[in-house]
C-alpha positions in Angstrom: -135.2 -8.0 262.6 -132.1 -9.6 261.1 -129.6 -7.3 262.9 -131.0 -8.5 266.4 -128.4 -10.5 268.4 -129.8 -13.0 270.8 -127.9 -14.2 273.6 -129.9 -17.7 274.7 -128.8 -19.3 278.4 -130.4 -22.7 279.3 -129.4 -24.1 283.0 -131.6 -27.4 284.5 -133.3 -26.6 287.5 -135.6 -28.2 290.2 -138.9 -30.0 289.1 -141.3 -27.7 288.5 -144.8 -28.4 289.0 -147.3 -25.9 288.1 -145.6 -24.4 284.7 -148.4 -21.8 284.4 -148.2 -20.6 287.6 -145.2 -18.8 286.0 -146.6 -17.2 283.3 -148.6 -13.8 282.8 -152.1 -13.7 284.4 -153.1 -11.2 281.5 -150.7 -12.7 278.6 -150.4 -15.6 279.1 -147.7 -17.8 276.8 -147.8 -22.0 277.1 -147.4 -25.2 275.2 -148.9 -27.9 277.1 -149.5 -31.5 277.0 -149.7 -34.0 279.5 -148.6 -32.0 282.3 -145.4 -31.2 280.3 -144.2 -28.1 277.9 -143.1 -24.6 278.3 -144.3 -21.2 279.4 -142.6 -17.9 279.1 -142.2 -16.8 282.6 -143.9 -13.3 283.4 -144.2 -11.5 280.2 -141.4 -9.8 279.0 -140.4 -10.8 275.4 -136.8 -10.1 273.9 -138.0 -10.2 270.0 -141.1 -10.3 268.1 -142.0 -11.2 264.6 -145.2 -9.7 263.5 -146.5 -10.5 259.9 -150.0 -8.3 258.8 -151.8 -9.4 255.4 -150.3 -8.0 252.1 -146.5 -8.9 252.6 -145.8 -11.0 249.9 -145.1 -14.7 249.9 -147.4 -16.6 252.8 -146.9 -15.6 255.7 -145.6 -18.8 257.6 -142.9 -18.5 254.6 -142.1 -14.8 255.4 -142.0 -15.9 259.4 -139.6 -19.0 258.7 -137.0 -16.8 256.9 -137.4 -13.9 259.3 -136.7 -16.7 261.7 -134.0 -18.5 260.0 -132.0 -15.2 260.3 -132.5 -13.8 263.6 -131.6 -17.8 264.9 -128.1 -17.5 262.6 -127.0 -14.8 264.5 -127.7 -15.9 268.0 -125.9 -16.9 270.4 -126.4 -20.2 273.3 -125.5 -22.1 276.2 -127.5 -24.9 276.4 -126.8 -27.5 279.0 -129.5 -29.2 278.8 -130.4 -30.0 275.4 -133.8 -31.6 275.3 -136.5 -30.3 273.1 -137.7 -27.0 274.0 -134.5 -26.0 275.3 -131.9 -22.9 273.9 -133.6 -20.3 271.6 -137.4 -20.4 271.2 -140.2 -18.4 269.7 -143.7 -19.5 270.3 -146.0 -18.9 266.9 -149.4 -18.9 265.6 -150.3 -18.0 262.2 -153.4 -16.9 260.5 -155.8 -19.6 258.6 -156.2 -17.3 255.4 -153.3 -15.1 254.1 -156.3 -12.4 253.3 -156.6 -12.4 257.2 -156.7 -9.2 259.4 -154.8 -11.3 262.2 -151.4 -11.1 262.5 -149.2 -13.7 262.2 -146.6 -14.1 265.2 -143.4 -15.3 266.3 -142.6 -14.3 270.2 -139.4 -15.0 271.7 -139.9 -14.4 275.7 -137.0 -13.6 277.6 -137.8 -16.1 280.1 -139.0 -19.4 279.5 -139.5 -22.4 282.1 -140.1 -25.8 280.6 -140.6 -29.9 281.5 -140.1 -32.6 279.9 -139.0 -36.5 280.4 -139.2 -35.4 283.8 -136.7 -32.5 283.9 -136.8 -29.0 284.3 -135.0 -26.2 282.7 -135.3 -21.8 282.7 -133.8 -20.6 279.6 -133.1 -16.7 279.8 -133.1 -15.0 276.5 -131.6 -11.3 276.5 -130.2 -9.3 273.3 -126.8 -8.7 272.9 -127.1 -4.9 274.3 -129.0 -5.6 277.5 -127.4 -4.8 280.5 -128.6 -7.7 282.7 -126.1 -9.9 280.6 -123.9 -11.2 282.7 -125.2 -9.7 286.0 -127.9 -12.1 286.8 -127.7 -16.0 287.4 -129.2 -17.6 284.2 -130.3 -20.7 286.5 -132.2 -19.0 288.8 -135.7 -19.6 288.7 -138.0 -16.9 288.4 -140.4 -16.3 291.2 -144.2 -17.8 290.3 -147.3 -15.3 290.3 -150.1 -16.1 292.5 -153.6 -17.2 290.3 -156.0 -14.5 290.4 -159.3 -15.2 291.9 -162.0 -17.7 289.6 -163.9 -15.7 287.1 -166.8 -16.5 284.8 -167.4 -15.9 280.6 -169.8 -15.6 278.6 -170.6 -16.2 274.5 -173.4 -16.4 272.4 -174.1 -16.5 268.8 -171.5 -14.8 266.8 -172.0 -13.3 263.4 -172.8 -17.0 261.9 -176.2 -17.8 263.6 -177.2 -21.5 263.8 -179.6 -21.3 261.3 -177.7 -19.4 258.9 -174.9 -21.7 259.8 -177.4 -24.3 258.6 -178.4 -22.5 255.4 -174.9 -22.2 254.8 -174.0 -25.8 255.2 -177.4 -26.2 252.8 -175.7 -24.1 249.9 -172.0 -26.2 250.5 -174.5 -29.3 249.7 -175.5 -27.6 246.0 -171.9 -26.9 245.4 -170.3 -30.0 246.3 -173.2 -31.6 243.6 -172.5 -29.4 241.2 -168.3 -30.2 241.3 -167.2 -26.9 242.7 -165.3 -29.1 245.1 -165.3 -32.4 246.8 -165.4 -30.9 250.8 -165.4 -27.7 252.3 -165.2 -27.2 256.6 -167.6 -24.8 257.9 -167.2 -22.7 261.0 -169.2 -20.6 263.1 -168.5 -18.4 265.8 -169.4 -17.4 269.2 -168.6 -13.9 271.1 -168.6 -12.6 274.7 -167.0 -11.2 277.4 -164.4 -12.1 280.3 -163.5 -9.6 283.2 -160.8 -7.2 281.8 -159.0 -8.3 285.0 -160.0 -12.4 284.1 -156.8 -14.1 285.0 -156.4 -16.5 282.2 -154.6 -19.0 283.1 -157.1 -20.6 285.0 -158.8 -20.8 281.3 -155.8 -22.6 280.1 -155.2 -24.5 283.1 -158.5 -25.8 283.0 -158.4 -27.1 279.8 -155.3 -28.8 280.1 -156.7 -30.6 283.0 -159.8 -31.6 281.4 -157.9 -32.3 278.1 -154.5 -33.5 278.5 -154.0 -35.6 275.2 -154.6 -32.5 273.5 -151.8 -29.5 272.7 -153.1 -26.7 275.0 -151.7 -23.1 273.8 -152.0 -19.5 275.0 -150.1 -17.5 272.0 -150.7 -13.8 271.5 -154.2 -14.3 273.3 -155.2 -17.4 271.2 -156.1 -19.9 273.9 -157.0 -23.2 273.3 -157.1 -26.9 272.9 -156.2 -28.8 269.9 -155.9 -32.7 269.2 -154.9 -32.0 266.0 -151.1 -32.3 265.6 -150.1 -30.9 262.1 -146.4 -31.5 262.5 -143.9 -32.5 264.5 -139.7 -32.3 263.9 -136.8 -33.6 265.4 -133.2 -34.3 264.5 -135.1 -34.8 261.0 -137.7 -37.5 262.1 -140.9 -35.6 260.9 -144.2 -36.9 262.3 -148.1 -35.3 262.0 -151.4 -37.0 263.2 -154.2 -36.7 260.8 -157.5 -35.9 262.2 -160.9 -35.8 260.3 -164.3 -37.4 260.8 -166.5 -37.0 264.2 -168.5 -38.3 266.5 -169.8 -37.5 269.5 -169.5 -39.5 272.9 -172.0 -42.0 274.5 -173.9 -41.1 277.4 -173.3 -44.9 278.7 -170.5 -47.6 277.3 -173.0 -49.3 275.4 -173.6 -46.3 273.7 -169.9 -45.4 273.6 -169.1 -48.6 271.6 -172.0 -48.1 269.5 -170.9 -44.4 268.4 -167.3 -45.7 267.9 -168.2 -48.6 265.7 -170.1 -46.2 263.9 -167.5 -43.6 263.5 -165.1 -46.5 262.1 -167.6 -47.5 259.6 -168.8 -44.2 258.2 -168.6 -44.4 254.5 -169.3 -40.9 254.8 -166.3 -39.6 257.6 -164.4 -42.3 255.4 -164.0 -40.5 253.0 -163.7 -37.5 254.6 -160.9 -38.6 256.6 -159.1 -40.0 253.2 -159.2 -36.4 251.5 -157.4 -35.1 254.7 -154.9 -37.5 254.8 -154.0 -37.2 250.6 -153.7 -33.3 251.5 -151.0 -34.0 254.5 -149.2 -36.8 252.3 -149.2 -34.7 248.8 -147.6 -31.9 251.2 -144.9 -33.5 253.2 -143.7 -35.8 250.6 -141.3 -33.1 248.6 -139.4 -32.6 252.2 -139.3 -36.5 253.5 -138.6 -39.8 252.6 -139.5 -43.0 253.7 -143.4 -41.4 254.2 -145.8 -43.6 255.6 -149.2 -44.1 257.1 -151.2 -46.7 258.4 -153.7 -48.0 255.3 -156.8 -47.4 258.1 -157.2 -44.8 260.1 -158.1 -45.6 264.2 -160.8 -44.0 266.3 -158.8 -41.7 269.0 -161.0 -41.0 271.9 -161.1 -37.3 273.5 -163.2 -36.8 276.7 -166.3 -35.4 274.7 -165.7 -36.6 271.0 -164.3 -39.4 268.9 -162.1 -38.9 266.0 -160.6 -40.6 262.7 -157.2 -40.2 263.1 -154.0 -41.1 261.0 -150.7 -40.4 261.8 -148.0 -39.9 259.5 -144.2 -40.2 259.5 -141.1 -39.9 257.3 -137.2 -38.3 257.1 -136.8 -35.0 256.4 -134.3 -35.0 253.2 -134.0 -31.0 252.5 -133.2 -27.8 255.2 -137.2 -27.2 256.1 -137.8 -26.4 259.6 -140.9 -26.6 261.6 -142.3 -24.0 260.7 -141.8 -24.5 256.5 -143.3 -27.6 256.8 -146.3 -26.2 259.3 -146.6 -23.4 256.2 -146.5 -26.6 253.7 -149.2 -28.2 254.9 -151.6 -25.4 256.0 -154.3 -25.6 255.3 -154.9 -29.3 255.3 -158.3 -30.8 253.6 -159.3 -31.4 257.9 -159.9 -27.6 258.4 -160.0 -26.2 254.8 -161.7 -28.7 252.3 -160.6 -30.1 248.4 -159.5 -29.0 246.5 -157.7 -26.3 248.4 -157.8 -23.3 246.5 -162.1 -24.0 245.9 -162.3 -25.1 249.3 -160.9 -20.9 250.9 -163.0 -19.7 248.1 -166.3 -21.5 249.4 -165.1 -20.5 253.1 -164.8 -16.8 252.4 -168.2 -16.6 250.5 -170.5 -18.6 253.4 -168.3 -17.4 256.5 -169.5 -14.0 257.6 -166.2 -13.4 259.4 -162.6 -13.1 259.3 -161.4 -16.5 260.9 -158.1 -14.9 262.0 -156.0 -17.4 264.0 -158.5 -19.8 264.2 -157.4 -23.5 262.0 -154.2 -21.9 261.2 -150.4 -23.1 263.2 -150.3 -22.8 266.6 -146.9 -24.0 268.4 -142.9 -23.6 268.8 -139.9 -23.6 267.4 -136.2 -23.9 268.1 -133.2 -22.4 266.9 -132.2 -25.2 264.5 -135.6 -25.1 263.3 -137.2 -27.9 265.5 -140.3 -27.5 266.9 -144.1 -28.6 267.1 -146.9 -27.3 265.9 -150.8 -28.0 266.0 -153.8 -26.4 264.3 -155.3 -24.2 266.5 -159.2 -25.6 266.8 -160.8 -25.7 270.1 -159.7 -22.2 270.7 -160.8 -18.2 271.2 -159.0 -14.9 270.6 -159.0 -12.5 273.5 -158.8 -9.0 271.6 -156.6 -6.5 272.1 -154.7 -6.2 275.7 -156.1 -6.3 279.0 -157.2 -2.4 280.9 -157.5 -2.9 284.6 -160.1 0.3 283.9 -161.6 -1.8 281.7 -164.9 -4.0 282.9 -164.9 -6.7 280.1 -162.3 -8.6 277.6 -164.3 -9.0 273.9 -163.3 -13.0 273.5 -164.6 -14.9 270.4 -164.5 -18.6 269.9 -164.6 -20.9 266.8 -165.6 -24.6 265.4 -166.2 -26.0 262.7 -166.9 -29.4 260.5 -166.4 -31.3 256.9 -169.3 -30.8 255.0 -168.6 -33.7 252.2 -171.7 -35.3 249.9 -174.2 -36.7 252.4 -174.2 -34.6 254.9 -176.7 -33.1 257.1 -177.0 -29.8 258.3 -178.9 -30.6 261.3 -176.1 -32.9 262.1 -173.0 -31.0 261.3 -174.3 -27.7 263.2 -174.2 -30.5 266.8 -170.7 -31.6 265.6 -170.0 -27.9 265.9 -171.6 -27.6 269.4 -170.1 -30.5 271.1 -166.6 -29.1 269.6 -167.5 -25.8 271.6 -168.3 -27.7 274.7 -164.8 -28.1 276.1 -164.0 -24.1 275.8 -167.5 -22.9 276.6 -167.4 -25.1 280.0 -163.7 -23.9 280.7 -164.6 -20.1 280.2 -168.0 -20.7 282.6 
């Protein structure tokens, strides 16, 4: 990958208004928040980075360096110089480094962004492509028409309710007997989409009905995550903490209640604290000046409310992104404590491979900026769209902390109102 040379041109253009309009129906590529982020347009890529299981080192450590070298060797013209801009790659990496998923880094050869209300195209080419220099790097790429609406459809996966159930039942005898203080819990649901399903309007819809959260479409990963897991710019290094849930009120009565609830929970209390020790113990060899707020506050999503702490420091060493994404994967919120008996518990009670699912999901740039979220609120889409084809296999995941005091009844709703926002997207 290393003897690659990049050749990255970045020119301001007209507001743009409908990003994904300008990405691939079938392959779709986006980071999204807000009405704001990037898209590769169409999908041609000029460079990927393609980690399988077994490579040595984890993988987000074998994708920084691969990255670190192809970036050293490219070239930019960047006249814009907001984040997002120049060389990019767009990444997600898989939860467990046993995984069967791949873990990615794309670099499209077209990518439209927005941000602080301005618009840029950045063309990205290698150094042997013969469109260098013929073609005008700031014009703007024609958009693609959205496909007509399309329905999904998922049921149980391999993890049943009630075995999810049983499952959170044996967590319970473990956690008593000191295997570990918290393990999260996932289950799965599969279907189908059309095999012509144009998928943006999946990812369009959730960033519509979602817009405080990240909304991605990596490698057919699509989703919608409010879980920031790190953040860094011109060394200011910032990630948002979130662990313990509960569900919304059906009136604002109801709504306080649930809150106040939530707030008071000795239970997602402590819960919350493990994940916010993981994300401190992790960031603190890279950063100085670390601090969080000594409470957490209750951040409220359209369907769920959520503990949440954020985190911030100075980055004192050369990690990017990416290293410190790899650092902190996985945090106690999507994993457990202690780490290492937290994966062990997940691979004995999951009956499947959680591939990209609660692993990094996000971007980075050439000097090793970038943001990344865990991907949660998501689904793969396997393999790559056959217009011969009549259905698209699509599997979706959630999950929740199982700490002393749970209930399984309880923690298997958590799980369903966490696939409401991608189960009412997809329908």
């Amino acid at each position: 990958m290393s003897s690659i040379r990049l050749v990255a041109h970045t020119r301001e253009i007209d507001p743009v208004e409908d990003l994904l309009a300008y990405t691939s129906p079938a392959r779709p590529l986006a980071w999204l928040r807000r009405g704001e982020g990037m898209v590769a347009a169409g999908d041609g890529i000029a460079a990927a980075i393609r980690i399988p299981a077994g490579q040595g080192g984890t993988r987000s450590g074998v994708l920084a360096d691969a990255w670190r070298a192809l970036a050293a060797q490219a070239e930019q013209d960047d006249e814009v110089g907001i984040p997002g801009t120049g060389l990019v790659a767009f990444g997600a990496v898989a939860f467990d480094e046993d995984s069967a998923a791949e873990s990615v880094l794309l670099v499209p050869d077209t990518v439209i962004g927005r941000r602080d209300g301005r618009s840029w195209v950045t063309r990205i080419r290698r150094g042997d492509d013969t469109r260098l220099g013929a073609e005008d790097p700031g014009i703007r790429p024609a958009p693609t028409a959205y496909g007509p609406h399309w329905a999904g459809r998922v049921g149980p996966g391999a993890q049943t309710p009630q075995a999810y159930q049983q499952a959170v039942r044996l967590a319970l005898d473990e956690i008593a007997a000191g295997v570990y203080r918290k393990v999260v819990l996932a289950r799965d649901l599969t279907g189908t989409v059309p095999g012509d399903a144009d998928l943006r309007r999946l990812v369009r819809a959730l960033s519509t009905g979602y817009p405080d959260t990240w909304t991605f479409a990596v490698d057919g990963l699509i989703g919608a995550s409010p879980e920031t897991l790190v953040t860094a710019h011109r060394r200011a290094v910032t990630a948002r903490v979130l662990a313990g849930t509960a569900g919304r009120g059906a009136d604002p009565d109801a709504d306080a209640r649930a809150s106040a609830a939530l707030a008071t929970s000795a239970k997602d209390l402590d819960e919350h604290r493990y994940a916010v020790q993981s994300v401190r113990a992790a960031l603190e060899p890279h950063t100085r000046g670390l601090r969080a707020d000594t409470d957490p506050f209750v951040l409220e999503l359209p369907n769920l409310f959520h503990l949440a702490t954020d985190v911030a420091g100075e980055l004192t060493d050369g990690a990017s992104s990416l290293d410190l994404a790899g650092a902190m994967h996985p945090t106690a919120a999507v994993a457990g404590s202690p780490t290492d008996a937290a994966i062990a518990a997940i691979r004995r009670l999951e009956p499947f491979d959680r591939g990209r699912y609660a692993g990094p999901v996000g971007w980075i740039d050439a000097v090793g900026d970038g943001e990344w979220a865990i991907a949660l609120r998501c689904a793969q889409f396997a393999g790559a769209p056959d217009a011969a084809s009549a259905a698209r296999r699509v599997t979706a995941y959630a999950g929740a902390g199982i700490v002393a005091g749970s209930d399984p009844e309880s923690e298997l709703l958590e799980t369903r109102v966490k696939f409401r926002p991608l189960v009412d997207a997809l329908a």
